[in-house]
DRENPA-3360 file (N, C-alpha, C; in nm, 2 decimals, always signed):
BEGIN
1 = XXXXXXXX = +7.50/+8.56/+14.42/+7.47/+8.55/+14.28/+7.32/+8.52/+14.26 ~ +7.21/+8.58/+14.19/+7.11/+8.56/+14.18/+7.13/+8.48/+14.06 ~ +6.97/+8.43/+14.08/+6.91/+8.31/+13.96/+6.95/+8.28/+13.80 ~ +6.92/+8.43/+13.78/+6.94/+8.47/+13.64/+7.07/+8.48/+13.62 ~ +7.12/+8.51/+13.69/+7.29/+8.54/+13.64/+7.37/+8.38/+13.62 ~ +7.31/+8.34/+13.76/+7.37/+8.18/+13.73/+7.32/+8.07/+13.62 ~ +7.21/+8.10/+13.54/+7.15/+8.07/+13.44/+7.24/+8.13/+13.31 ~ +7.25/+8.23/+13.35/+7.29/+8.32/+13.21/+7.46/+8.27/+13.22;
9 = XXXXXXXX = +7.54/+8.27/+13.31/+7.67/+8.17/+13.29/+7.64/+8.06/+13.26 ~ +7.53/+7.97/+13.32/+7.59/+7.86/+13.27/+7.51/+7.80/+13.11 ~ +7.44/+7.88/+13.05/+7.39/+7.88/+12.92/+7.54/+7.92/+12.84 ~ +7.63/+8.02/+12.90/+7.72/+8.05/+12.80/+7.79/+7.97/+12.83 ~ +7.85/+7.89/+12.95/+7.91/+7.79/+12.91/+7.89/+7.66/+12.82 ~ +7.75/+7.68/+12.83/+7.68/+7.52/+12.72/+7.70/+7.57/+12.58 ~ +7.71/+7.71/+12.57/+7.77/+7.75/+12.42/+7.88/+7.76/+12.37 ~ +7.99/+7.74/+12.47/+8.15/+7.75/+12.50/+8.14/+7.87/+12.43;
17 = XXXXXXXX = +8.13/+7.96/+12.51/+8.17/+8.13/+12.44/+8.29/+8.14/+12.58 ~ +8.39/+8.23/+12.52/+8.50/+8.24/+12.56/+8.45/+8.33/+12.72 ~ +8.62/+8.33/+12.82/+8.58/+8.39/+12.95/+8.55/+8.56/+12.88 ~ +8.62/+8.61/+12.80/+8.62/+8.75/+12.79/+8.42/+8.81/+12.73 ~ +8.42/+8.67/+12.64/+8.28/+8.73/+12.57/+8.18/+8.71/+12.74 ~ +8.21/+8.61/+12.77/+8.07/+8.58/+12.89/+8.09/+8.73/+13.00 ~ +8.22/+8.73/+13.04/+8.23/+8.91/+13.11/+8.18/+9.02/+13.06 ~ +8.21/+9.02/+12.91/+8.12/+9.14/+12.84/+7.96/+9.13/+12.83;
25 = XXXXXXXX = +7.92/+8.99/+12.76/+7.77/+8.96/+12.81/+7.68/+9.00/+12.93 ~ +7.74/+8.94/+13.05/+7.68/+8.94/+13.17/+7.68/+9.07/+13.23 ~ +7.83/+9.20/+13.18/+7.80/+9.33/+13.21/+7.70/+9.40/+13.16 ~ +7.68/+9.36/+12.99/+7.59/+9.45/+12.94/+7.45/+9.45/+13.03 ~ +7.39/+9.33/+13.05/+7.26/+9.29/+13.16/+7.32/+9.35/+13.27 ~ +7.37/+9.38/+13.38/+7.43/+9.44/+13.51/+7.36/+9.56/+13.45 ~ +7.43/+9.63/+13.35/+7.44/+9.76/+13.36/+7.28/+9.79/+13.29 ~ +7.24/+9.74/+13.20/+7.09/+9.73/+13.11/+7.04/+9.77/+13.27;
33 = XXXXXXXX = +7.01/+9.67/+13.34/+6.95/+9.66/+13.45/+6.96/+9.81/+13.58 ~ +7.12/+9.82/+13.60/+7.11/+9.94/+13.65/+7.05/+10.05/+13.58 ~ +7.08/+10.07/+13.48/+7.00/+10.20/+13.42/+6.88/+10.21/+13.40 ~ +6.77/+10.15/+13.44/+6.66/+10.11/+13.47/+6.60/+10.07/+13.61 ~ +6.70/+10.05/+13.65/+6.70/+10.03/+13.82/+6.54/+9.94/+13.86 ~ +6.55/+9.84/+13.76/+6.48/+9.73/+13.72/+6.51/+9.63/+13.74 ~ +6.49/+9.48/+13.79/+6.55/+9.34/+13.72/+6.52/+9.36/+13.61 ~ +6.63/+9.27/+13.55/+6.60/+9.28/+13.35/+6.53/+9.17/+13.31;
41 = XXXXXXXX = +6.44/+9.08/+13.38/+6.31/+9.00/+13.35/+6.22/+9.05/+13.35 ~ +6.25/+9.20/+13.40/+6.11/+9.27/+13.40/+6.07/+9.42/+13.32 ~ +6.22/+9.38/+13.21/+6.24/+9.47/+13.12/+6.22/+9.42/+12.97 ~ +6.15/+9.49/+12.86/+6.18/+9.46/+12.76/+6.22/+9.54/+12.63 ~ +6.15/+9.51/+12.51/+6.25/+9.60/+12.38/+6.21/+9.71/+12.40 ~ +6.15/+9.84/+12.47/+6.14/+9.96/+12.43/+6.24/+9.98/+12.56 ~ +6.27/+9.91/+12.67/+6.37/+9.92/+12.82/+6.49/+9.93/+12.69 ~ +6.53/+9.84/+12.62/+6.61/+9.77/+12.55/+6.66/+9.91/+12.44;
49 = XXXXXXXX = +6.56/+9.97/+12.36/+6.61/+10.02/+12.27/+6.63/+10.20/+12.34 ~ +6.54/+10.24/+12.45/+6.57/+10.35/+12.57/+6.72/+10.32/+12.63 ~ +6.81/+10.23/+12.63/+6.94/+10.23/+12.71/+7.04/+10.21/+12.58 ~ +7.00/+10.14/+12.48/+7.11/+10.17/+12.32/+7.09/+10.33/+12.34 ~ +6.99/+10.34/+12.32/+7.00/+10.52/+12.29/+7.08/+10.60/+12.37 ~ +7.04/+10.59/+12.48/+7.14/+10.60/+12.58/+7.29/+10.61/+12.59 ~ +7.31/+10.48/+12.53/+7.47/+10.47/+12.51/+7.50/+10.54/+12.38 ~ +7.42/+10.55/+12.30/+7.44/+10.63/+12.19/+7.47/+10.79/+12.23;
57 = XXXXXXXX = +7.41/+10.82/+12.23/+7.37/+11.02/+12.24/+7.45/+11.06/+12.38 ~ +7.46/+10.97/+12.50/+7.51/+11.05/+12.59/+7.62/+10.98/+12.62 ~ +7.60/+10.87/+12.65/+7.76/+10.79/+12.63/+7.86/+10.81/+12.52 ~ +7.83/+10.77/+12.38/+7.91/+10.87/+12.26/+7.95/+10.74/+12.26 ~ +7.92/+10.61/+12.27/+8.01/+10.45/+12.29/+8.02/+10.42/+12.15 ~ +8.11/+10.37/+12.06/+8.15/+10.31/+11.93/+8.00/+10.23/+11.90 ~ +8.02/+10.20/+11.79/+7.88/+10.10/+11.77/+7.97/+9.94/+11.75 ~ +8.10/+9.97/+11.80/+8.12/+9.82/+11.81/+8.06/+9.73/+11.95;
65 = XXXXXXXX = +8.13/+9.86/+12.04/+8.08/+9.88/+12.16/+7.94/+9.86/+12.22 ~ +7.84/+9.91/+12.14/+7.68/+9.93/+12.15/+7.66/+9.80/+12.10 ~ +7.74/+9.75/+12.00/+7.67/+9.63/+11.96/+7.69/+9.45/+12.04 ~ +7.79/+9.48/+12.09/+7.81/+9.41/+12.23/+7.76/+9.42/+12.35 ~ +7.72/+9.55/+12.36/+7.58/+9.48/+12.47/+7.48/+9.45/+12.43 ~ +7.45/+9.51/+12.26/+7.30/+9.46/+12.21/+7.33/+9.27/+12.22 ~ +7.40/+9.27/+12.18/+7.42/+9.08/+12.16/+7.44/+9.02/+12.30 ~ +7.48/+9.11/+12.42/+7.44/+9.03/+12.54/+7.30/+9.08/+12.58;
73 = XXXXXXXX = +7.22/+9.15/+12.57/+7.11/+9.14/+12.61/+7.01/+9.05/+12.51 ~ +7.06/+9.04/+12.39/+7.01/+8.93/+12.30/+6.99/+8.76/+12.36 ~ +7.14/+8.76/+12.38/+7.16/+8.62/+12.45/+7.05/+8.60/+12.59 ~ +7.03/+8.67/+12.65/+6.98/+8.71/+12.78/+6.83/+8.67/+12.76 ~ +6.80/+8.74/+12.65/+6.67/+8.74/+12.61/+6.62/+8.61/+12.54 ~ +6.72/+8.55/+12.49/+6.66/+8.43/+12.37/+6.72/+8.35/+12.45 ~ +6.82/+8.31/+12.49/+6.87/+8.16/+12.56/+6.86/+8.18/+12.71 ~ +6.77/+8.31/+12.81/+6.83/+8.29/+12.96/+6.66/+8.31/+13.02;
81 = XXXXXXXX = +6.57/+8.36/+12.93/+6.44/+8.43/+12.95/+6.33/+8.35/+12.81 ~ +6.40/+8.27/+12.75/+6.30/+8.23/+12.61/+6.19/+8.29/+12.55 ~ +6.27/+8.43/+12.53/+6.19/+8.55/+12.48/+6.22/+8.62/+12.37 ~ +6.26/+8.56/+12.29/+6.33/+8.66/+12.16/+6.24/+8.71/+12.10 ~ +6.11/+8.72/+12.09/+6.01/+8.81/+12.03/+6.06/+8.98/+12.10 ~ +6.08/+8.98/+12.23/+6.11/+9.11/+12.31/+6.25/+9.19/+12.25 ~ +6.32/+9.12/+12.16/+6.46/+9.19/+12.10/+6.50/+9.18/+11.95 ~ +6.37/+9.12/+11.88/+6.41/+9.02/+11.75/+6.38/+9.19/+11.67;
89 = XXXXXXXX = +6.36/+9.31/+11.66/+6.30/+9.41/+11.65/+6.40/+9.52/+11.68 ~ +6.51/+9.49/+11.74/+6.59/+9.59/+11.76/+6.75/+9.58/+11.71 ~ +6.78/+9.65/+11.61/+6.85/+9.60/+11.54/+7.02/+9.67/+11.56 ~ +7.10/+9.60/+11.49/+7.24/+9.63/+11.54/+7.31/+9.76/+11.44 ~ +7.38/+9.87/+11.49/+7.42/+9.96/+11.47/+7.55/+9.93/+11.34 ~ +7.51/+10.01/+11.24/+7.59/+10.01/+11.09/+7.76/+10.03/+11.18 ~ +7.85/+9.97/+11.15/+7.97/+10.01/+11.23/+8.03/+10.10/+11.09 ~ +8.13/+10.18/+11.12/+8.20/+10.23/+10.99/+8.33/+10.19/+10.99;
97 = XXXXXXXX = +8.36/+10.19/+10.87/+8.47/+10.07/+10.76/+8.57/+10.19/+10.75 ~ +8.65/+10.16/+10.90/+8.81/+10.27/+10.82/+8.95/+10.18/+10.78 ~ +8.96/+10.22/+10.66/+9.14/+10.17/+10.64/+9.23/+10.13/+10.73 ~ +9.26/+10.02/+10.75/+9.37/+10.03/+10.85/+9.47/+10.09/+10.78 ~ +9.59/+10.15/+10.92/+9.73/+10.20/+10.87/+9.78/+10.07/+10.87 ~ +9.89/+10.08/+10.78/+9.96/+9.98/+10.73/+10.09/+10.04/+10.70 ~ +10.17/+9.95/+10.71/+10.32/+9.95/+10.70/+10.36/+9.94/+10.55 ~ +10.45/+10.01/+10.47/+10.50/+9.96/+10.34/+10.63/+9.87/+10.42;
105 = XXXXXXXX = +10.66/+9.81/+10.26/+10.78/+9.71/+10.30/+10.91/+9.74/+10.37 ~ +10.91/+9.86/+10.34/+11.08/+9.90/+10.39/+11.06/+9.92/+10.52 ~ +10.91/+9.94/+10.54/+10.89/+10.00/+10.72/+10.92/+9.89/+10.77 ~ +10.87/+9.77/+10.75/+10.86/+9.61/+10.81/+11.03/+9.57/+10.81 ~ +11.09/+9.60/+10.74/+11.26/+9.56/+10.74/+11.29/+9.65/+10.83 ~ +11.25/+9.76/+10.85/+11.29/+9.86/+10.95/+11.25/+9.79/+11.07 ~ +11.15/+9.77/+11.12/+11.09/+9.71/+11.21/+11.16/+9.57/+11.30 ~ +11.20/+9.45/+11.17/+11.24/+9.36/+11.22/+11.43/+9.41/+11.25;
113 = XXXXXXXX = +11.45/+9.49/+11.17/+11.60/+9.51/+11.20/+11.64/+9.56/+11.29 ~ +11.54/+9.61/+11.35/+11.55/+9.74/+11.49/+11.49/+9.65/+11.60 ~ +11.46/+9.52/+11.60/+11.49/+9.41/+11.72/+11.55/+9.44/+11.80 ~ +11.55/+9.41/+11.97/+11.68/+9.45/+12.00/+11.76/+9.35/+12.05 ~ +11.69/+9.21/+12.01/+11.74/+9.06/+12.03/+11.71/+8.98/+12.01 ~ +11.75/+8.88/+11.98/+11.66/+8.76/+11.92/+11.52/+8.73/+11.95 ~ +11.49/+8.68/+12.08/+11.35/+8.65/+12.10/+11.28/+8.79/+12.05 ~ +11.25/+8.90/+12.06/+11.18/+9.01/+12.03/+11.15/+8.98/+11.86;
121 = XXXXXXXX = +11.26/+8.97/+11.77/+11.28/+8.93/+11.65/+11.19/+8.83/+11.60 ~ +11.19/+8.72/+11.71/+11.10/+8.57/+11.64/+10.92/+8.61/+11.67 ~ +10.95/+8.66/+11.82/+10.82/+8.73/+11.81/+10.77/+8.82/+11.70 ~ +10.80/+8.88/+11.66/+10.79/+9.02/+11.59/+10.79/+8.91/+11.41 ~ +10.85/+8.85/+11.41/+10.82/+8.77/+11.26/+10.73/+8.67/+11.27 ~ +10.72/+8.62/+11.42/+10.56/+8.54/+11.38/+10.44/+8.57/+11.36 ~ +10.45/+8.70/+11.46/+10.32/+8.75/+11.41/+10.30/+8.80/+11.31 ~ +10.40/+8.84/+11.24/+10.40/+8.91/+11.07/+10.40/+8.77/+11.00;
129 = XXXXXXXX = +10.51/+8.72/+11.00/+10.44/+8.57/+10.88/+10.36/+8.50/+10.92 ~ +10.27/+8.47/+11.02/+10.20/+8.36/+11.04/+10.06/+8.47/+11.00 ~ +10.07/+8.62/+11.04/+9.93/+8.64/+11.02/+9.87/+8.67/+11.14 ~ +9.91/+8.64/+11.32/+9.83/+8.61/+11.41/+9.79/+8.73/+11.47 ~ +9.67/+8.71/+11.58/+9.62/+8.79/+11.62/+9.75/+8.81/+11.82 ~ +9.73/+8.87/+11.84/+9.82/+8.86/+11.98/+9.80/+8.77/+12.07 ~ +9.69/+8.77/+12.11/+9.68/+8.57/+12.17/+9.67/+8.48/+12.09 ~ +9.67/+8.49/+11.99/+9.69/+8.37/+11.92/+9.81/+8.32/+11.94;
137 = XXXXXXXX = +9.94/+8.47/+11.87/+10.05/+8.38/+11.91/+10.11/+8.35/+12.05 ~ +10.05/+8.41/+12.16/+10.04/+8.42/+12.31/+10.07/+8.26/+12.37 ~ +9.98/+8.23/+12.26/+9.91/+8.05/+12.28/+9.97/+8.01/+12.28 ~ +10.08/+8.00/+12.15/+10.15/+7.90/+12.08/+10.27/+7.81/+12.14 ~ +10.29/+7.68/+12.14/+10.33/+7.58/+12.21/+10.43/+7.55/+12.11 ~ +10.57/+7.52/+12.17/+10.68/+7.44/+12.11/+10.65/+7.31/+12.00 ~ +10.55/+7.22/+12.01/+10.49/+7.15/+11.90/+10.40/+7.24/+11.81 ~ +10.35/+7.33/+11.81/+10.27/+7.41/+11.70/+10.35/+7.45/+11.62;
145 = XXXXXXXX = +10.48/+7.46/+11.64/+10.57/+7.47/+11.48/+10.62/+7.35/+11.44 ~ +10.54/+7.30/+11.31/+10.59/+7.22/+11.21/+10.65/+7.24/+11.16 ~ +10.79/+7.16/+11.13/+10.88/+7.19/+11.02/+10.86/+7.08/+10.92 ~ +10.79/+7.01/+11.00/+10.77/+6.86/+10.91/+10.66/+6.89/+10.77 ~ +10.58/+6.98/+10.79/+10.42/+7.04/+10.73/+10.44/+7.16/+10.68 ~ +10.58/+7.19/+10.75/+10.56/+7.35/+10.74/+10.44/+7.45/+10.73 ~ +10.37/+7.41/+10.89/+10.28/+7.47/+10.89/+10.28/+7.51/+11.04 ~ +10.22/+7.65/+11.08/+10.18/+7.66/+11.22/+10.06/+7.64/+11.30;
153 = XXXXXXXX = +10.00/+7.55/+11.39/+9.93/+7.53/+11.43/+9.86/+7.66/+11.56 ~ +9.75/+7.73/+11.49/+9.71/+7.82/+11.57/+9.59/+7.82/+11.68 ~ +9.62/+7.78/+11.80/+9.49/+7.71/+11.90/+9.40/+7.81/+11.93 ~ +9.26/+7.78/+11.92/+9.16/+7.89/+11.98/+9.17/+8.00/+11.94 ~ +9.16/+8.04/+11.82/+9.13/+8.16/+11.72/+9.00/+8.24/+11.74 ~ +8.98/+8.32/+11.65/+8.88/+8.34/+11.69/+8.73/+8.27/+11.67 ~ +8.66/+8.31/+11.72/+8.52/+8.19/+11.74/+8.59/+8.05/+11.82 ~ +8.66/+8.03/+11.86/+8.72/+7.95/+11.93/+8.77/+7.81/+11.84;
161 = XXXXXXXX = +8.78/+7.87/+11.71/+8.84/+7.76/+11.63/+8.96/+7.74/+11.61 ~ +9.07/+7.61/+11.60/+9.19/+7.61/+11.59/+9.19/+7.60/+11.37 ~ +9.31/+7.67/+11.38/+9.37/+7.64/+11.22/+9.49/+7.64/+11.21 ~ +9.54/+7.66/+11.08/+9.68/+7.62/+11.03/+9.71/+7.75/+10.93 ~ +9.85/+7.81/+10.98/+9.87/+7.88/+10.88/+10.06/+7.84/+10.82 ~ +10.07/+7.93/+10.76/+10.22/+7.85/+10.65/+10.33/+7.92/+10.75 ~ +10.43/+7.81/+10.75/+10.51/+7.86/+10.82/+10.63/+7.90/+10.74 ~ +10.66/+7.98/+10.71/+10.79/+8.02/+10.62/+10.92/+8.01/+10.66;
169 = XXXXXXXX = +11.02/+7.97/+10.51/+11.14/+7.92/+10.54/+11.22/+8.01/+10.64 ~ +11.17/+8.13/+10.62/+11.29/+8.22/+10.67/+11.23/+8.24/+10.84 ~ +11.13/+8.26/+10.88/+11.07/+8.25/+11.01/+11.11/+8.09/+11.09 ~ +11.14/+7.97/+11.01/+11.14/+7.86/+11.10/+11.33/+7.89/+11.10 ~ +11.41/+7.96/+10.99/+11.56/+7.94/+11.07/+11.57/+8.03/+11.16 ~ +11.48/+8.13/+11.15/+11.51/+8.24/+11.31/+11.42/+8.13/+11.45 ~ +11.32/+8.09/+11.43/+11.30/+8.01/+11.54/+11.39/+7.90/+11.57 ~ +11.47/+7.86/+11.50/+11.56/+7.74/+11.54/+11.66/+7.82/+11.58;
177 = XXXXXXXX = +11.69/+7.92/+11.55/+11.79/+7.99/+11.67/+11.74/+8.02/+11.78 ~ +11.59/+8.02/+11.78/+11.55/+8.09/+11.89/+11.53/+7.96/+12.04 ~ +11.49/+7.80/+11.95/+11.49/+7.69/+12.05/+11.63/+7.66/+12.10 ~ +11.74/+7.72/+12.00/+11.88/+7.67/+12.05/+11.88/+7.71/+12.22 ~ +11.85/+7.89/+12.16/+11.88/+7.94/+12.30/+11.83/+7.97/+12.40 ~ +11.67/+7.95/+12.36/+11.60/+7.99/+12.46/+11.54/+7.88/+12.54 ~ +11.52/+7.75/+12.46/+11.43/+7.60/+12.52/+11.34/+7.62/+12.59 ~ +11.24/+7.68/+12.49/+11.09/+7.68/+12.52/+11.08/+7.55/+12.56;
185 = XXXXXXXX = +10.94/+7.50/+12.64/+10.89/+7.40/+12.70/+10.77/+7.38/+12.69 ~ +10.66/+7.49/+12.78/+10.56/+7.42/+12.76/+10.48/+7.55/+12.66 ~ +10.50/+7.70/+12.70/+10.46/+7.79/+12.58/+10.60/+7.86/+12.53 ~ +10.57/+7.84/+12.35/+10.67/+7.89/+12.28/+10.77/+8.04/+12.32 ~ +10.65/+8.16/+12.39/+10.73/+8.28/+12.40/+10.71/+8.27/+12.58 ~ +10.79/+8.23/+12.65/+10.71/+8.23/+12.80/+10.75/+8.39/+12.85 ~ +10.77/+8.39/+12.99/+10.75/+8.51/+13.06/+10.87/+8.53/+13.11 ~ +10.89/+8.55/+13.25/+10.98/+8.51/+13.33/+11.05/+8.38/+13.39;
193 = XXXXXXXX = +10.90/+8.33/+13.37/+10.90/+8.17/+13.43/+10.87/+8.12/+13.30 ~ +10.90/+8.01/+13.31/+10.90/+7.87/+13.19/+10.76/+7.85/+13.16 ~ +10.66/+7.85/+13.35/+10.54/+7.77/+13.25/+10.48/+7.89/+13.29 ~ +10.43/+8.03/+13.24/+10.37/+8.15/+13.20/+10.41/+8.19/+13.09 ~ +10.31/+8.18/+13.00/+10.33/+8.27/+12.86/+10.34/+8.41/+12.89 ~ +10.41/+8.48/+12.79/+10.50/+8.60/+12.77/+10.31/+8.66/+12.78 ~ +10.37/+8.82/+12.87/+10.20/+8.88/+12.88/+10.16/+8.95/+12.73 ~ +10.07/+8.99/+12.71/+9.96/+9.10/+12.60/+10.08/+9.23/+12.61;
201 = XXXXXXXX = +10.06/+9.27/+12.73/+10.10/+9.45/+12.76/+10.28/+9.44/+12.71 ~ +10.36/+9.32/+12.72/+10.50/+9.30/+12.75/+10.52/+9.31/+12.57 ~ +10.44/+9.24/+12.51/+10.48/+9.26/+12.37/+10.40/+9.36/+12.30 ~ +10.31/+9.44/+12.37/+10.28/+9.53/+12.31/+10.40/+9.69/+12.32 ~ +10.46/+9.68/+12.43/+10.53/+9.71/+12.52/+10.67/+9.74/+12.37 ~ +10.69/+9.63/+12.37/+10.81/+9.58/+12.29/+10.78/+9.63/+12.10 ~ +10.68/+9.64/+12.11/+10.61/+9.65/+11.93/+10.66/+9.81/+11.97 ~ +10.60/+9.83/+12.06/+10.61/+10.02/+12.09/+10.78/+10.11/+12.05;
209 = XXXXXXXX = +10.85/+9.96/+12.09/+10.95/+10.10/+12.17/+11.02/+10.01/+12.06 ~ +11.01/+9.94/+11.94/+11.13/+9.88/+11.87/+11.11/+9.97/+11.75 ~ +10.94/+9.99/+11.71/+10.90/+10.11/+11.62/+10.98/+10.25/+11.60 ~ +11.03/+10.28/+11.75/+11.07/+10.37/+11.80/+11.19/+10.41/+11.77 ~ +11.24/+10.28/+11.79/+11.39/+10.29/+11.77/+11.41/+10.27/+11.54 ~ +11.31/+10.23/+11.54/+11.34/+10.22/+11.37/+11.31/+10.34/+11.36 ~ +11.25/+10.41/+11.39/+11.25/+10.59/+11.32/+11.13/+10.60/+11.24 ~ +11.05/+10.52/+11.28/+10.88/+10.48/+11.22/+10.79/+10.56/+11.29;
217 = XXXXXXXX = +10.72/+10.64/+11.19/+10.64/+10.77/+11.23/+10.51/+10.72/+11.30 ~ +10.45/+10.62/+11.24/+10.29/+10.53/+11.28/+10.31/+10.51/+11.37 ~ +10.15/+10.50/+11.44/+10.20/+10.44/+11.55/+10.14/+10.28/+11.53 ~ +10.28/+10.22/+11.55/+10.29/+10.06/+11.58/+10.25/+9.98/+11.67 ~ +10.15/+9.85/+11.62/+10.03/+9.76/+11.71/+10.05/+9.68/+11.68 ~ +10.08/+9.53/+11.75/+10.09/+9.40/+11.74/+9.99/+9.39/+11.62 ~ +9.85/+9.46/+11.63/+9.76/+9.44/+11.54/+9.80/+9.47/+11.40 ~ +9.80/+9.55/+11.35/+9.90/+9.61/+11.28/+9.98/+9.51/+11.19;
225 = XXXXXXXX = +10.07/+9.45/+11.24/+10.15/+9.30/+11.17/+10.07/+9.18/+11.12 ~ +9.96/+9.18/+11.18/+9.88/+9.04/+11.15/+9.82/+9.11/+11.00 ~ +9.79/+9.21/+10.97/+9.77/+9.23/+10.83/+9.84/+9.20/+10.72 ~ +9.95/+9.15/+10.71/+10.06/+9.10/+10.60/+10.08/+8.99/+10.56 ~ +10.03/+8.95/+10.45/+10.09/+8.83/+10.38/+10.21/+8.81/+10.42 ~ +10.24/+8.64/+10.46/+10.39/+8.61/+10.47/+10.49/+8.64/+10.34 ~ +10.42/+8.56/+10.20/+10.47/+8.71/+10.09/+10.52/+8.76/+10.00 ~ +10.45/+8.86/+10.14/+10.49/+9.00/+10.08/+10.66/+9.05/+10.12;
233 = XXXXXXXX = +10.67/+8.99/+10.27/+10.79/+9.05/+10.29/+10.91/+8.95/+10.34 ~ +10.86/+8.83/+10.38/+10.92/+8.76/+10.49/+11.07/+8.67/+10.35 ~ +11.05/+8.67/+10.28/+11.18/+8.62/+10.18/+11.26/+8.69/+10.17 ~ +11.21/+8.80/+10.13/+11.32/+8.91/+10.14/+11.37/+9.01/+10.25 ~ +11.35/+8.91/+10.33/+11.42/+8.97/+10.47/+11.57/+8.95/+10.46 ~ +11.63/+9.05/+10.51/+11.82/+9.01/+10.55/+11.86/+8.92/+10.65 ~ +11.93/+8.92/+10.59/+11.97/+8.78/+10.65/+11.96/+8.77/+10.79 ~ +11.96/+8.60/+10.81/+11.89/+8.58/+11.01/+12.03/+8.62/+11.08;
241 = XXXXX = +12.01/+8.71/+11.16/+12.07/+8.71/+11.30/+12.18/+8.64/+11.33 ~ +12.30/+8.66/+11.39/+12.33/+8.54/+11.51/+12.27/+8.55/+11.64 ~ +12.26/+8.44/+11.66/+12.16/+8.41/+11.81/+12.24/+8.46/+11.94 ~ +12.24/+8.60/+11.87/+12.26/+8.67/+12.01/+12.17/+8.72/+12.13 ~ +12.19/+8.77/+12.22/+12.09/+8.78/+12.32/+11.99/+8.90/+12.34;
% end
């Protein structure tokens, strides 16, 4: 591991930026660097705005994409080299603002009805009434549902902040079917094993193929559910389940 690199981790750990942001940071610099077949101490803004271009015109990369290595070589530059004059100049790529697809209501009754078992069910309504992002509810721990507050406690959001969102009447009687049968412990949706949370790919997995079976044309993303007011749909759901398997 060279100097700079171990500098440049351990600046992002003094900033507590997450493991995924520091991986993407530290790549952008690898790769800045390879394409210049330069150290990147010895690169600066016209090195800087020669490899955006780059990724622009011949790569074809998103400008969400482009703007995530501009902000790691930013970091690089202002907290790892104390040089932000060399990047304060090159600026971040307009991203464009599309509509998400969205579900009408009947889709979402469609959706939760075509479960194909309880846990899939509690899954599939938390993330729609609570709002969450897929690790968010990934996170979530058998004390993070209040019934006392009626509120859900969501750990490590994004920017690494915890919050509270509302937990709805009809989402906590489907999870109390779901603790009868399942006796979560230490994470609310686990895996195979007790103490591994349920994976990303397994409930994306599950969003896919329950869409499928409801006869729903879209294509259906964990992401997708976190756009909905609890509401809009979650009272007028039919009625809960028996805690079947």
């Amino acid at each position: 591991m060279t100097k700079l690199r171990r500098r440049m981790e351990e600046e992002l750990r003094l900033g507590g930026y997450s493991p995924a942001t520091t991986k993407a940071y530290i790549g952008a610099v690898k790769n800045f660097a390879a394409f210049h077949r330069r150290p990147p101490d010895q690169l600066g803004a016209e090195e800087v705005r020669a490899y955006l271009l780059y990724l622009t015109d011949e790569k074809k990369l998103s400008p969400s994409t482009i703007n995530q290595a501009l902000a790691g070589l930013r970091f690089f530059y202002v907290r790892v080299l104390n040089r932000p004059c060399d990047v304060k100049h090159v600026v971040y790529q307009k991203r464009k603002r599309k509509l998400p697809v969205v579900l009408s209501d009947q889709e979402v009754i469609r959706l939760l009805d075509a479960a194909a078992n309880l846990k899939d069910r509690s899954i599939l309504m938390t993330m729609y009434s609570g709002g969450l992002r897929l690790l968010e509810m990934i996170r979530l721990h058998p004390k993070d549902i209040d019934s006392a507050t009626m509120r859900i406690r969501v750990r490590d959001g994004k920017g690494g902040k915890d919050r509270y969102v509302v937990l709805s009447e009809t989402l906590l009687e489907v999870l109390r079917l779901y603790f009868v049968k399942f006796r979560p412990e230490i994470w609310l949706f686990y895996s195979d094993q007790l103490d591994r949370p349920i994976s990303p790919r397994h409930i994306q997995r599950m969003v896919r193929d329950t869409a499928l079976r409801a006869g729903l044309k879209k294509r259906v993303t964990p992401h997708m559910l976190r756009h909905y007011a609890e509401s809009r749909i979650m009272p007028s759901c039919r009625p809960v389940p028996s805690p079947t398997a």
